[in-house]
C-alpha positions in Angstrom: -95.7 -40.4 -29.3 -98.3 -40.6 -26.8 -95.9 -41.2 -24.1 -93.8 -38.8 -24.9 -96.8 -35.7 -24.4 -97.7 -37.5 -21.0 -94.6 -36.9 -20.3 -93.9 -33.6 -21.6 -97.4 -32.8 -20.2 -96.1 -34.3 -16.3 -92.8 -32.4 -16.7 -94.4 -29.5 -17.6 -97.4 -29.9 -14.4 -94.2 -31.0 -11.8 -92.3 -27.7 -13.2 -95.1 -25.7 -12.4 -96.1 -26.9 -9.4 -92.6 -27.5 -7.9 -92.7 -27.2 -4.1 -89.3 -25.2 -4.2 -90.2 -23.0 -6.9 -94.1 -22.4 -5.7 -92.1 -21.1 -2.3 -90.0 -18.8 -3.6 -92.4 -17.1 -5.5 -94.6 -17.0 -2.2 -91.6 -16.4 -0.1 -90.6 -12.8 -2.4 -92.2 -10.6 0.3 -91.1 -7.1 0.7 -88.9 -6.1 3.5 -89.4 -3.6 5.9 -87.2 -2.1 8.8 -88.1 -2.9 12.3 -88.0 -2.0 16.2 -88.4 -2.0 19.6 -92.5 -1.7 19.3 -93.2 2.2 20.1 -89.7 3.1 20.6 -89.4 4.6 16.6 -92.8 6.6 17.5 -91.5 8.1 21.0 -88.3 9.2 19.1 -90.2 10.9 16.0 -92.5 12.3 18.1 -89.5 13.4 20.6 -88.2 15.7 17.5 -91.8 16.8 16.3 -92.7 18.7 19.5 -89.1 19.9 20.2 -89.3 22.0 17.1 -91.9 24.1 19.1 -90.2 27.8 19.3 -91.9 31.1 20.9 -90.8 34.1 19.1 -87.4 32.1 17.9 -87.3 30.3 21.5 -87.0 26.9 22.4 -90.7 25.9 24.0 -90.5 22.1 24.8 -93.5 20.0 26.3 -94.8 20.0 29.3 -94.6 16.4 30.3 -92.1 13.4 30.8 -89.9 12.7 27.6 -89.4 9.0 27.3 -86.1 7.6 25.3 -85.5 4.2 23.0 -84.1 1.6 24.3 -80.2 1.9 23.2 -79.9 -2.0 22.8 -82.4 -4.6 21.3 -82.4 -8.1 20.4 -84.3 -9.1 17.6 -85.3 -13.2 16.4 -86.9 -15.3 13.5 -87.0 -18.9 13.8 -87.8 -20.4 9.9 -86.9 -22.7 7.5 -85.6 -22.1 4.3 -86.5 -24.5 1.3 -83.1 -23.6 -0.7 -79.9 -21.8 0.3 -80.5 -17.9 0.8 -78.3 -14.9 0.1 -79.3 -12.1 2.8 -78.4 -8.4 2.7 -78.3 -6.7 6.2 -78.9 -3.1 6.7 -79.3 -1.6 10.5 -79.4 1.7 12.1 -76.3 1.2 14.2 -74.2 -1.5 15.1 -74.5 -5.3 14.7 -74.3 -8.5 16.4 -75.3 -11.7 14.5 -76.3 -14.9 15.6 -77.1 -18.1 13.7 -78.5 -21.0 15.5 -76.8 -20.0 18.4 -73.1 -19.2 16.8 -72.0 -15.8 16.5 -70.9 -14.9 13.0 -67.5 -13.3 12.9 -66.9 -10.3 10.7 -69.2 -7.4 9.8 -70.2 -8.5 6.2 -73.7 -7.4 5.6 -74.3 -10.3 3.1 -74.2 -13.9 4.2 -75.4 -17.4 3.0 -78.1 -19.4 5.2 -78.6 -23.1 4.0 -81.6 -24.8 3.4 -83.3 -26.2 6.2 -84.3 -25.1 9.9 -82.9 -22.2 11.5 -82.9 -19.2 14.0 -81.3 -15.9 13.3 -80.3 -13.3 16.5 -79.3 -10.6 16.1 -78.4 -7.3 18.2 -78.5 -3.7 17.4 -76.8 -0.5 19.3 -77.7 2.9 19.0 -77.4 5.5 21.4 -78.9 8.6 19.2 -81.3 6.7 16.8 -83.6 4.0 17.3 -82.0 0.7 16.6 -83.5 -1.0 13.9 -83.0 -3.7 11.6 -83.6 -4.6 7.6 -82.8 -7.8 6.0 -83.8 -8.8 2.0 -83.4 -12.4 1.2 -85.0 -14.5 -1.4 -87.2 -16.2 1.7 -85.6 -14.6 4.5 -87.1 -11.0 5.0 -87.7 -8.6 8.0 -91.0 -8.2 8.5 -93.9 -8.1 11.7 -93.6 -11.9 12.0 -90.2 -11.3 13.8 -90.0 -10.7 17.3 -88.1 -8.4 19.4 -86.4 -7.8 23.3 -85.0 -4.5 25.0 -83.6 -7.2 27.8 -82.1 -10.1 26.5 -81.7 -13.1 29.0 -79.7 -15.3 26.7 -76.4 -17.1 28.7 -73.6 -19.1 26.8 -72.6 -22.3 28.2 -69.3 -24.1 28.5 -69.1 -25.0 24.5 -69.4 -21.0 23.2 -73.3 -22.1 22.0 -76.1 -19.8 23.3 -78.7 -21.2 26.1 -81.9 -22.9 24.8 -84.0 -21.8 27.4 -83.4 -18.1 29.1 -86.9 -16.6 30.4 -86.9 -13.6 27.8 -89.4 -12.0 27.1 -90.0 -11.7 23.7 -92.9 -9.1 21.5 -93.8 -8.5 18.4 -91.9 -5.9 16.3 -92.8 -2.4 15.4 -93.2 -1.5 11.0 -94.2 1.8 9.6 -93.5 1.9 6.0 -89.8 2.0 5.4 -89.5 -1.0 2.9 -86.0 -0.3 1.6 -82.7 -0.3 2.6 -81.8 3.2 1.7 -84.9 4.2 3.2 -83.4 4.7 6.8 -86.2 5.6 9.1 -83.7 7.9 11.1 -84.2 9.9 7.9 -88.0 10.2 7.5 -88.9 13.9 6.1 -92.8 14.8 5.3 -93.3 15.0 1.9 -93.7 18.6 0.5 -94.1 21.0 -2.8 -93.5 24.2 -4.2 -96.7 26.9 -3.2 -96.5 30.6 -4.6 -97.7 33.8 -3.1 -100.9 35.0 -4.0 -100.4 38.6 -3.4 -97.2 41.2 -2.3 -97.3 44.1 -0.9 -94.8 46.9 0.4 -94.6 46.9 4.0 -92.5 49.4 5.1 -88.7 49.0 3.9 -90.1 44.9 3.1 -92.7 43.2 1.9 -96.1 41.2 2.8 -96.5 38.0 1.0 -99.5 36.2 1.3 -100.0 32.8 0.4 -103.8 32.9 0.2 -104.5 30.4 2.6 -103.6 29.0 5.7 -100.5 26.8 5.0 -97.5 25.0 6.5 -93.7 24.8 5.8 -90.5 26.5 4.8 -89.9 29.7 3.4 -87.8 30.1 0.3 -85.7 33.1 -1.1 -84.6 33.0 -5.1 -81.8 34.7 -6.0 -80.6 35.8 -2.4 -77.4 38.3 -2.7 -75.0 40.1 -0.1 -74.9 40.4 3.3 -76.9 41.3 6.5 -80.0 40.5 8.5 -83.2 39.4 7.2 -86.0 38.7 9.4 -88.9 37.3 8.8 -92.2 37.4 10.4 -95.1 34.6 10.4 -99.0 35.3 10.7 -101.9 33.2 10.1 -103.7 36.7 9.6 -102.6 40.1 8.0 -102.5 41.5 12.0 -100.2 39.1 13.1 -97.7 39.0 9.9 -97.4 43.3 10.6 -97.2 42.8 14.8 -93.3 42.1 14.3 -93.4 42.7 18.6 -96.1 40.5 19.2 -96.3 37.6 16.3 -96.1 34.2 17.5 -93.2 32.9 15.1 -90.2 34.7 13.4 -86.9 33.5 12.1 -83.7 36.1 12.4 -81.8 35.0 9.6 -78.1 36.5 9.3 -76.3 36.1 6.2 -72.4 36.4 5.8 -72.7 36.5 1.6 -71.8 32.8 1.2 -75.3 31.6 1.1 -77.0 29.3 -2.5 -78.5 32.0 -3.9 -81.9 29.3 -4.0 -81.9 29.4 0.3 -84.4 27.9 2.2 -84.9 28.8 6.2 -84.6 25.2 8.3 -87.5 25.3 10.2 -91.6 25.1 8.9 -93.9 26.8 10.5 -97.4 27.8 9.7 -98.5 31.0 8.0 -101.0 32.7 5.6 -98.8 36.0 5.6 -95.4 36.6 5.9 -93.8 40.3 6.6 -89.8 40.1 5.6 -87.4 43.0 6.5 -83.9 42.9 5.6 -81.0 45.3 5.7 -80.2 47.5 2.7 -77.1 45.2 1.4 -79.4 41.5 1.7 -81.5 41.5 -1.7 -83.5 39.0 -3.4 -85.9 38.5 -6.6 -88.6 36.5 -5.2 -90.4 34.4 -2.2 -92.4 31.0 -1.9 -92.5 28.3 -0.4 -91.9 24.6 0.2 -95.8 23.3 1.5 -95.0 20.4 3.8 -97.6 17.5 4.3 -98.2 13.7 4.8 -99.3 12.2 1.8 -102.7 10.8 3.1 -105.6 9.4 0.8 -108.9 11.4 1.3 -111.2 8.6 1.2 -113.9 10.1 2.6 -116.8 12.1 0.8 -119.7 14.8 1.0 -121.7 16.5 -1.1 -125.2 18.0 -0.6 -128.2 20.5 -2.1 -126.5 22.8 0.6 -123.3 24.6 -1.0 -121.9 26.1 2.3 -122.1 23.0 4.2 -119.7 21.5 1.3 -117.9 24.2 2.1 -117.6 23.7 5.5 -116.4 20.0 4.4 -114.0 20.8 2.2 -112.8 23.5 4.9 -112.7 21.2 7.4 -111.3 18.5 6.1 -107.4 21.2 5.0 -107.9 21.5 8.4 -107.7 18.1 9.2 -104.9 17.6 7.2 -102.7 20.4 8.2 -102.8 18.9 11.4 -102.2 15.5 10.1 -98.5 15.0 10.9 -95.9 13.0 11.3 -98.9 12.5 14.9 -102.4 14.3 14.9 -101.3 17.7 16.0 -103.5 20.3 18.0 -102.4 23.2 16.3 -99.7 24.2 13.5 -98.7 27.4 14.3 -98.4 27.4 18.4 -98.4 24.4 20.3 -96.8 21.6 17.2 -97.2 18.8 20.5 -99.8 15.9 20.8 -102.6 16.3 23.1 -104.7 13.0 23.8 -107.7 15.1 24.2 -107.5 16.7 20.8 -105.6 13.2 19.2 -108.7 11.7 20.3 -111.4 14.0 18.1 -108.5 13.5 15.0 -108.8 9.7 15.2 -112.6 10.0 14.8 -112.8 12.2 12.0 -110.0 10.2 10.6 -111.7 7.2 10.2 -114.5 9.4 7.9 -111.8 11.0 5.9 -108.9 9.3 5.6 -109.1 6.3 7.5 -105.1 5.8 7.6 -104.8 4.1 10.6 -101.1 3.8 10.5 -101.6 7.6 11.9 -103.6 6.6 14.9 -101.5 3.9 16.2 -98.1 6.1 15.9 -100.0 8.5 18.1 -101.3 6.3 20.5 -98.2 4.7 21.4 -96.2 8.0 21.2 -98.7 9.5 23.7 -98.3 6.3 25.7 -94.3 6.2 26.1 -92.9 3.9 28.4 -92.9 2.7 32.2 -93.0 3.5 34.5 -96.2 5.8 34.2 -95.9 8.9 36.9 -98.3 11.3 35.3 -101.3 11.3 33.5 -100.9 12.1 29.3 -100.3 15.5 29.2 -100.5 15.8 32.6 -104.2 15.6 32.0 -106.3 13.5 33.9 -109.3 13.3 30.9 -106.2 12.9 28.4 -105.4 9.7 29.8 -109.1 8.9 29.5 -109.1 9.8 25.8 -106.5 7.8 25.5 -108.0 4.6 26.5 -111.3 5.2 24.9 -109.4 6.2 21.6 -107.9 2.1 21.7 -110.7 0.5 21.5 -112.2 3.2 19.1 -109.6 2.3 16.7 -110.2 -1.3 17.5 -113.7 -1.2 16.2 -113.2 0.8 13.4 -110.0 -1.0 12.3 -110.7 -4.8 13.8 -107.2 -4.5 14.3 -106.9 -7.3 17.4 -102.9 -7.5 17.3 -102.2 -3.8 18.3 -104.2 -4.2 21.1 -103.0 -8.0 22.1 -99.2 -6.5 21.8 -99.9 -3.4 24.0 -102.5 -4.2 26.5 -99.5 -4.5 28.9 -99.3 -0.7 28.4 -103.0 -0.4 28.7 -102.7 -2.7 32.3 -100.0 0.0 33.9 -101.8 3.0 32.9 -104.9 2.1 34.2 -103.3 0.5 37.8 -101.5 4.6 37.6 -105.4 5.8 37.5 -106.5 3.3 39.9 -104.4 4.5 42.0 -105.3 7.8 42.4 -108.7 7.4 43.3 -110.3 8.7 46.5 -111.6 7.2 49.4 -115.1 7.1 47.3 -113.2 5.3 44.8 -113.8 8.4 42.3 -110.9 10.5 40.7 -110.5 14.1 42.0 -107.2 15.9 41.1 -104.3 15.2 42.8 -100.9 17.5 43.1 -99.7 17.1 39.7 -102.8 16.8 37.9 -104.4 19.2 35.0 -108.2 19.3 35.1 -108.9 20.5 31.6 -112.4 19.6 30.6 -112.8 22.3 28.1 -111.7 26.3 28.0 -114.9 27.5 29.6 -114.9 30.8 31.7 -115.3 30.0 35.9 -115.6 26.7 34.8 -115.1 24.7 38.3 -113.2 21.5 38.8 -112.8 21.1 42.1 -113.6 17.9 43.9 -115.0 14.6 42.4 -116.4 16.1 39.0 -119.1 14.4 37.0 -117.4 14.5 33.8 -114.4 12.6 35.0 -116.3 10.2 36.6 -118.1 9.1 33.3 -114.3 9.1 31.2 -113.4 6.9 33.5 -115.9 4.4 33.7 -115.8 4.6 29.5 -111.9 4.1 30.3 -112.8 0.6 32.5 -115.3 0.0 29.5 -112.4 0.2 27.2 -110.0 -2.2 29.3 -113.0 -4.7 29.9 -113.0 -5.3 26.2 -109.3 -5.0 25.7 -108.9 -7.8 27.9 -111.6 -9.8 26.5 -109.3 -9.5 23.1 -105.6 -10.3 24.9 -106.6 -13.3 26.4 -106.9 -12.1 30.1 -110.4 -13.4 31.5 -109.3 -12.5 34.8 -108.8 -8.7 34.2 -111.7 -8.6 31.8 -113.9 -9.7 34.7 -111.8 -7.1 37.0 -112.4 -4.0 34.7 -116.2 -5.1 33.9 -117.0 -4.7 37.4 -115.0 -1.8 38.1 -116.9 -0.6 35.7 -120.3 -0.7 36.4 -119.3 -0.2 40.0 -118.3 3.3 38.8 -121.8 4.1 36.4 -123.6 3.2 39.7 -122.0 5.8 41.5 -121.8 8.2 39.2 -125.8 8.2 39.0 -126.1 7.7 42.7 -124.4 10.7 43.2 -124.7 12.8 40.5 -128.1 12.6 38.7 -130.6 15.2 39.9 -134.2 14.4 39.5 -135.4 18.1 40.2 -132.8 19.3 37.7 -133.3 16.3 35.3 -129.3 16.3 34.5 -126.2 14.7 35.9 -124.8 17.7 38.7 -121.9 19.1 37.9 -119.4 18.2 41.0 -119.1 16.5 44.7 -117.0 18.9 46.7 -116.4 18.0 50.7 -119.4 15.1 50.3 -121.9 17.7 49.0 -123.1 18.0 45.6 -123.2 21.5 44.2 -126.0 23.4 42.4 -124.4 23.7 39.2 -125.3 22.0 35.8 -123.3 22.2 33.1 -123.2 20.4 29.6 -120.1 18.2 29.6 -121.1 15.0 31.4 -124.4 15.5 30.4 -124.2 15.4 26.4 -121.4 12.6 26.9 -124.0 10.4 28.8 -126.0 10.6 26.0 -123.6 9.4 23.0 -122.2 6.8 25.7 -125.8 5.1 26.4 -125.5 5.8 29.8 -128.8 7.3 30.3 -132.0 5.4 29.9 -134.5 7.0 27.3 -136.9 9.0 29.4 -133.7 10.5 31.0 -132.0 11.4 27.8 -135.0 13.6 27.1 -135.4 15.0 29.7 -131.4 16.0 29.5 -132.1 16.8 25.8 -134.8 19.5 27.2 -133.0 20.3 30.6 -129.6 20.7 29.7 -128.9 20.7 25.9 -131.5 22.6 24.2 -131.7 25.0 27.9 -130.2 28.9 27.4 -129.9 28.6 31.1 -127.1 26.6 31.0 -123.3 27.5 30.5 -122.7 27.4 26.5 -119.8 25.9 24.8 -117.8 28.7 22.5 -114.9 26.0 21.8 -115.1 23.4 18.9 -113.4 21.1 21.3 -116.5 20.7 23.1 -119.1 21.8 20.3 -117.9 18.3 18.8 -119.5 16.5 21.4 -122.4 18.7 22.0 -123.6 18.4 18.6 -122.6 15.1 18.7 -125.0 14.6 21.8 -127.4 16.2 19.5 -127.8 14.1 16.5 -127.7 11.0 18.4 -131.0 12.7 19.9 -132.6 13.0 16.0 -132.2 16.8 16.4 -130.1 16.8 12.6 -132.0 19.8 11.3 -131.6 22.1 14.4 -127.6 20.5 14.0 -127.6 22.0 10.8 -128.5 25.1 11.6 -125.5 25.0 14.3 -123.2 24.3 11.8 -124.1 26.7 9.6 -123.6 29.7 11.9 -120.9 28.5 13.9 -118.4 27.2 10.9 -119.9 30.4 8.6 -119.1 32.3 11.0 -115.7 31.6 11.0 -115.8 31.1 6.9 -118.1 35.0 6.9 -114.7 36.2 8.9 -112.0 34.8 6.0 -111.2 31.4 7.6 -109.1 29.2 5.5 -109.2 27.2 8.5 -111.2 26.0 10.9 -110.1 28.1 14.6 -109.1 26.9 18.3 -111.8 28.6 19.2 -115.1 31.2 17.8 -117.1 33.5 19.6 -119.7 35.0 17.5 -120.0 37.8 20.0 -116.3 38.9 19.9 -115.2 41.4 16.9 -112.0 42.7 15.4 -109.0 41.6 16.8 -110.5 40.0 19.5 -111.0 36.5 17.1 -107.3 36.1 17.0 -106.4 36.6 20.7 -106.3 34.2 23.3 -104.3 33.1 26.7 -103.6 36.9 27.2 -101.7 37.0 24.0 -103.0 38.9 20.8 -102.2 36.3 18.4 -102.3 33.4 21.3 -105.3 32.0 19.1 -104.7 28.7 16.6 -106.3 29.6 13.6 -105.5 26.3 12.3 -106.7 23.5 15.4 -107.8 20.5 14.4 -110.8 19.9 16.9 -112.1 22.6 14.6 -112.7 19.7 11.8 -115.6 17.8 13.5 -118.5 18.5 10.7 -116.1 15.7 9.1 -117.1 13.1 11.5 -120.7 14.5 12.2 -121.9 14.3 8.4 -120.2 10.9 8.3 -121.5 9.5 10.7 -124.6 11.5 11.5 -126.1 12.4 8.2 -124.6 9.9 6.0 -125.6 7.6 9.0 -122.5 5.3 8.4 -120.8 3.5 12.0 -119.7 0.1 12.4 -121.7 -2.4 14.6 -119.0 -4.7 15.2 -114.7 -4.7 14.9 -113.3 -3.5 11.2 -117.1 -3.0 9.7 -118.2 -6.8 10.1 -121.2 -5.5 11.0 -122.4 -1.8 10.0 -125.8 0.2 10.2 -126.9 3.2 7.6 -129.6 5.5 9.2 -129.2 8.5 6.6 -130.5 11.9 8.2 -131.2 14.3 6.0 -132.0 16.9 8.3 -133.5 19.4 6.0 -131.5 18.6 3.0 -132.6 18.0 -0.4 -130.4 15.6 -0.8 -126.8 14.4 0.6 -124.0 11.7 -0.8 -120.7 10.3 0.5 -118.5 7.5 0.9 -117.3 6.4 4.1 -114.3 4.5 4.1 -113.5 0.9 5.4 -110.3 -0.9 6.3 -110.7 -2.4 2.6 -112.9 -0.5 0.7 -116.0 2.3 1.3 -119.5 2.5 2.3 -121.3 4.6 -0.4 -124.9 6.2 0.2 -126.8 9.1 -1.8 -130.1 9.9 -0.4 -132.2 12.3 -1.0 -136.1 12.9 0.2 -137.6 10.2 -2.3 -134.6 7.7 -3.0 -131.8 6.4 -1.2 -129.0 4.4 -2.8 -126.5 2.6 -0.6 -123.5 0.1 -1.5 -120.2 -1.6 0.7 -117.2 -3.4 -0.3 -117.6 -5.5 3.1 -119.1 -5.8 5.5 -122.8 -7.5 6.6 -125.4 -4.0 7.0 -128.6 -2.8 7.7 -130.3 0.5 6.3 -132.7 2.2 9.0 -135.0 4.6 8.0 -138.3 6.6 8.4 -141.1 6.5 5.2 -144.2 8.1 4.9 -145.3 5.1 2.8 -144.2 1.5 2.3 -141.2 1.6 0.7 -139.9 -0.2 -2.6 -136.3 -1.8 -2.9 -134.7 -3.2 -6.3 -133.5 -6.2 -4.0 -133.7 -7.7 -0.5 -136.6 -7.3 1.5 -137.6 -4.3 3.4 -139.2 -4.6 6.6 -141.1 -2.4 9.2 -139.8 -1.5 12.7 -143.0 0.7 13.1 -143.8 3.8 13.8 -142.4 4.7 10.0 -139.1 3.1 10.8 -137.9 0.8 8.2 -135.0 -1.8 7.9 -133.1 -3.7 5.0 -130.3 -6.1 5.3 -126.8 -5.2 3.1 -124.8 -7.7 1.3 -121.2 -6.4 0.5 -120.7 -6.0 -3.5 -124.8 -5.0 -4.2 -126.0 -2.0 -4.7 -129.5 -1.2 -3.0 -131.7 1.1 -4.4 -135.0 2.3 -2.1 -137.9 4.5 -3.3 -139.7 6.1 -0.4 -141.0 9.6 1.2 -138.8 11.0 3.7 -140.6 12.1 6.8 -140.3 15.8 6.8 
């Protein structure tokens, strides 16, 4: 009897813990499509900003379109512990290859055996990206499989396929297409049903308004007959009524064959729309099919102040609208990606929804392929943005492997800037090249201009590090010195002790007498300055009337930026307050391209010599997001993905303030107010910094003084820390 349980009890252990079984549990992974790395994101983003119309023209961008590669080549060595059943689904056609033998036929299911293996196989598609997705009970297409646009492989004499060929093989690109059915060729934002707030009579039509600013496709209910209808868009009431001068319009012609539930093809973004039609088109009602990415919003903010949550709340629709298929500039008008404005999206991203998935589809869709003959956008700062923006998301994220699989791309845009230098080894425009900077009237950009000079030394930063991470000592020692070569000039030349501020611009080898903010508050937030000289700049150049100011949120980003990393939270604030109530005292929805608090009427909705040339809806207008994140709620990571972090809650005037900042696998949660703060992480090794009036008291750790009122206390991910002090008013 007692034999018999040690044996039942032995059965019973080996059937639980049978290698083959315990594998194929492990081994029932899901299955996702994959592709050329970057070539899915250039596509989709090829069909985003061709949808860009001007008054029901075709507008497309102003740069370099970049194509998939037609034919790739993708491989998985691995060794099945049991005979496996695949199922093969590909955008386009197929060529298979096991262990070197072609497989005959075009089944899509086929039997592997146990044991050690290598699959090939080859995908065509001229007009969509090729792409592959396989389901097995082991094998499965995931990001462990590797990929080839240029596939060296040779057969020899006996029909088998070369062992050694000198390809050149990377790892794949995923998104989130984890079925078969779910073709990536066919990926549509998600959207719902959103109904008009208000109609009106407007003339022979109608003016529907939908409340708020809002993005998508118009519908018609029980649309009869035959005729013209046209409809006009308008993120205000002006616009909608302009039908000469609004920026978007469908004419719609209907031959009485039409569903009676119609909806027009193309979104677009609106609060208003004005619809005329002729006398024999009729219809009962209008709404409207709201079109967005289904994103998480992670991020938090509350406070004693209830138009700053406002301005939150406000600013993070914003943020969304323009949270695409890529980080968009604007809904209504320009619908393309701009690194400059990407670059601001990222940030607050990572304070509200932290979907990073987002940031690396832009990236690479702003990167496109070689060879590089232009800067991003055409935009000599863009292409800075962009490589400040990688190892942004690198520190955020910790995500090592997007930037080990595209340094490459990282290596040939930076040799395109290197190139372009001067004989001081500074960049100054070349034919060909935008100098944006910011929409600033007689703004100057001529010559070697300061503001360039300190993106790109942030740019060599970037690559130094970047290099560090890919392996390449050689380049990280390259771009390290280039790099403080470059601060050394830029200080040599530029930084005025009699104006106590980096000048403005070299032109002809002499320095102009002209200050402006841009390389100035940058130099601040970059630690370029030492601390007597980011006073002085805080005096000279920041907090000085004298000085060209900033009416775009583009640039107010930085500037108050600049700002709070100079302790000035409270006069912040105050900025925020007026310049994002402004726009909220005015009926914003959303937050604006740009606000002059000077301007009146219909002077806030015009812009590039058009009336209604202004984006109502821009998503550089969001950056309160990022500020209270990081600013107020005092949340930043120290090290990649939040290994490290540091807390230094601001209250700037508040009562009190609370939020969560998100992490790559959980939040950073912190509630202060002028005698408690209460802070907690999911990961993560912290430190809170703050100011007392008195010795403080914590419910765990051990607090310990920096001086001069300045406090510390170590974080352990999973605690909560609760501190009683006196804020220092």
């Amino acid at each position: 009897m007692k034999t018999r349980k040690y044996t039942l009890l032995l059965l019973l252990f080996m059937l639980c813990f049978d290698p083959l079984k315990t594998q194929a549990q492990e081994s029932d992974v899901q299955a996702t499509w994959i592709w050329y790395p970057g070539d899915y994101e250039i596509w989709l983003s090829n069909k985003m900003q061709a949808r860009r119309t001007e008054r029901g023209a075709f507008l497309p961008p102003l740069w370099r379109y970049y194509s998939p590669y037609a034919l790739v080549t993708f491989r998985k060595e691995f060794t099945l512990p049991a005979k496996d059943e695949i199922q093969i689904a590909t955008e386009g056609q197929f060529k298979l290859q096991i262990d070197g033998m072609q497989q005959h036929g075009s089944s899509r299911k086929i039997s592997i055996p146990a044991g050690k293996h290598t699959v090939v196989i080859k995908v065509y598609n001229q007009e969509r990206v090729p792409a592959v997705f396989i389901q097995g009970d082991y094998l499965v297409t995931d990001e462990s499989w590797e990929v080839t646009f240029e596939d060296k492989e040779w057969i020899d004499e006996t029909g088998k396929a070369s062992d050694q060929s000198g390809t050149n093989w990377e790892a794949v690109g995923t998104w989130n297409f984890n079925s078969a059915e779910d073709l990536p060729s066919e990926f549509r934002l998600a959207n719902t049903p959103q109904y008009a707030k208000a109609v009106k009579s407007a003339g022979n039509g109608e003016l529907i308004d939908f409340g708020k600013e809002t993005f998508g496709y118009i519908q018609f209910h029980g649309l009869k007959g035959e005729g013209n209808v046209n409809v006009y868009y308008g993120e205000s009431e002006e616009e909608a009524m302009d039908s000469a001068y609004c920026e978007t319009l469908d004419y719609l012609h209907f031959d009485g064959s039409q569903e009676e539930e119609y909806t027009i093809k193309n979104s677009k973004a609106f609060r208003y729309v004005q619809v005329q039609h002729d006398p024999e088109v009729s219809y009962d009602s209008i709404s409207m099919l709201y079109e967005y990415l289904p994103v998480e919003y992670r991020g938090e903010w509350n406070s004693s102040d209830e138009l700053l949550n406002e301005i939150w709340d406000v600013s993070a629709y914003t943020m969304h609208l323009n949270t695409r298929e890529f980080f968009l500039d604007g809904i209504k008008r320009d619908r393309w990606i701009w690194s400059g404005d990407a670059y601001q999206s990222y940030l607050m991203n990572y304070y509200l929804f932290f979907d990073n998935a987002s940031v690396r589809r832009t990236l690479l869709a702003l990167r496109g392929k070689e060879p590089v003959s232009s800067h991003m956008n055409t935009i000599m700062d863009y292409s800075f943005y962009w490589f400040v923006g990688i190892y942004d998301y690198y520190l955020y994220s910790g995500d090592e492997e997007f930037i080990k699989n595209f340094y490459p791309r990282m290596v040939s845009m930076m040799d395109f800037c290197l190139e372009r230098r001067n004989e001081n080894g500074m960049m100054e425009g070349l034919p060909g090249d935008w100098i944006f900077i910011d929409w600033a009237d007689g703004l100057s950009k001529q010559g070697e201009v300061s503001f360039e000079q300190m993106l790109f030394a942030r740019s060599l930063e970037a690559m130094a590090v970047s290099a560090e991470i890919a392996g390449d000592q050689e380049g990280h020692q390259k771009y390290e010195k280039l790099s403080d070569e470059m601060k050394k000039k830029l200080f040599e030349v530029f930084w005025s002790k009699d104006h106590e501020a980096i000048m403005h611009q070299r032109v002809d080898g002499k320095v102009l007498d002209n200050v402006t903010r841009y390389a100035n508050m940058f130099g601040i937030f970059f630690d370029y300055f030492s601390e007597d000289q980011k006073v002085a700049v805080k005096q000279s150049v920041l907090l000085n009337d004298n000085v060209q100011k900033i009416t775009t949120p583009y640039m107010r980003f930085y500037e108050l930026e600049a700002l709070c990393a100079m302790g000035e939270q409270e006069f912040v604030l105050d900025e925020i307050r007026d310049y994002w109530g402004g726009m909220l005292d005015l009926g914003a929805t959303s937050f604006w391209e740009k606000y002059d608090p000077n301007e009146s009427g219909s002077e806030h909705l015009s812009m590039y010599g058009r009336p209604y040339g202004k984006s109502l809806c821009h998503a550089w207008g969001a950056s309160p997001i990022y500020l209270f994140g990081k600013y107020y709620l005092g949340v930043k990571p120290l090290s990649a993905g939040y290994g490290t972090y540091e807390i230094r809650p601001e209250l700037g005037g508040l009562e009190w303030m609370e939020g969560k900042v998100p992490t790559p696998n959980g939040a950073i949660s912190v509630h202060c107010s002028t005698n408690e703060i209460k802070v907690s992480s999911h990961e993560g090794e912290g430190v809170l910094i703050f100011k007392s009036r008195s010795k403080p008291k914590t419910n765990q750790g051990e607090v310990n003084a920096l001086g001069d009122g300045e406090y510390k206390l170590f974080l352990e991910a999973g605690k909560e820390y609760l501190v009683k002090y006196k804020a220092v008013k």
